[in-house]
C-alpha positions in Angstrom: 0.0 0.0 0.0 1.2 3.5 -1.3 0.6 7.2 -1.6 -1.7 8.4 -4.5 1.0 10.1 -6.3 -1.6 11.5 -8.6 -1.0 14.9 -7.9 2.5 14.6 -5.8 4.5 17.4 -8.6 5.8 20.0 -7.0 4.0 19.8 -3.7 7.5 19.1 -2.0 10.9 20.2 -3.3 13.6 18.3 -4.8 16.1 18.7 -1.7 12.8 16.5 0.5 12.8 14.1 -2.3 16.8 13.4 -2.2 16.3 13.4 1.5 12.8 11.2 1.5 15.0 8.4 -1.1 17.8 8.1 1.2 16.2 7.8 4.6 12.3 8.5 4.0 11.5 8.6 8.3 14.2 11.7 7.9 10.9 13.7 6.4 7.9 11.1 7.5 9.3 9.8 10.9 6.1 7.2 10.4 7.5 6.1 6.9 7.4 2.6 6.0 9.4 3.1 2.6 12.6 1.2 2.4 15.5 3.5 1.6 16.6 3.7 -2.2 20.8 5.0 -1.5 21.7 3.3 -4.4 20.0 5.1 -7.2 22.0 8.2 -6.1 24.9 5.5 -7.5 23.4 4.2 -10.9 24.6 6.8 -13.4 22.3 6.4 -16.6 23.2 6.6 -20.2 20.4 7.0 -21.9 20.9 4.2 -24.5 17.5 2.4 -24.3 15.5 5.4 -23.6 15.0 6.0 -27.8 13.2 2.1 -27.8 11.1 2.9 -24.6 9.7 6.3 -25.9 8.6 4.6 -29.3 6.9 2.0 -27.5 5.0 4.2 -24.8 4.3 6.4 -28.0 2.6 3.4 -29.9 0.6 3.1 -26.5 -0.7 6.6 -26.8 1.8 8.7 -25.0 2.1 11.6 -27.4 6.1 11.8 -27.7 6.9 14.1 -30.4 10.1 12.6 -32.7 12.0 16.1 -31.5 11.3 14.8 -27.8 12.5 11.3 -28.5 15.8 12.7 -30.1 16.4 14.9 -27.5 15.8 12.6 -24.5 19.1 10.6 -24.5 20.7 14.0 -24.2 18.5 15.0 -21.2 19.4 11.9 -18.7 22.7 11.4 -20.1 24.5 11.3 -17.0 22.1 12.1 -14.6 21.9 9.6 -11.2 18.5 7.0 -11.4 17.1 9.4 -8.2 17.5 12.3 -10.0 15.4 10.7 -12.9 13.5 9.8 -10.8 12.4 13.2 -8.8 12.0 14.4 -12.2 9.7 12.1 -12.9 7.8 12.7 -9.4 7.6 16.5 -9.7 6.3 16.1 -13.1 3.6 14.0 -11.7 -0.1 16.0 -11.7 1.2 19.1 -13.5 -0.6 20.0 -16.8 2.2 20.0 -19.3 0.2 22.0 -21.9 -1.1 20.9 -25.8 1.7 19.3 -27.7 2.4 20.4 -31.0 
């Protein structure tokens, strides 16, 4: 059993989310989440992420071919939590029409 992270963007800053991976009773003393240290490690490369954006595009997410192209160069060397809190703070936000 979880959160709703429906609506989770932007309601807490990065800095808790670093925090709330590492050691989540740090922020929520109640917490029952494991701690996740070791996607501050996992350095990405972003050498699949061209396959996994075509197939969540054929699924309906609307991926434009300029956003495929450019996402390798986005989490090229970013850390798994840092994808990660991107991910969560994106979460809920209206990202506008696509072209």
């Amino acid at each position: 059993t979880g959160p709703d992270l429906t609506n989770l963007g932007r309601k807490y800053s990065d800095q808790w989310h670093i925090i709330h991976l590492r050691n989540p009773r740090d922020v929520v003393p109640t917490s029952i989440m494991p701690s996740y240290p070791w996607l501050f490690e996992q350095v990405l490369d972003g050498e699949d992420i061209d396959a996994k954006l075509i197939a969540l595009r054929k699924l309906g997410v609307p991926y434009s071919d300029k956003e495929i192209k450019q996402a390798r160069l986005e989490v090229n060397g970013k850390t798994k939590a840092q994808a990660l809190i991107a991910y969560l703070q994106s979460l809920g936000q209206d990202q506008g029409v696509r072209p």
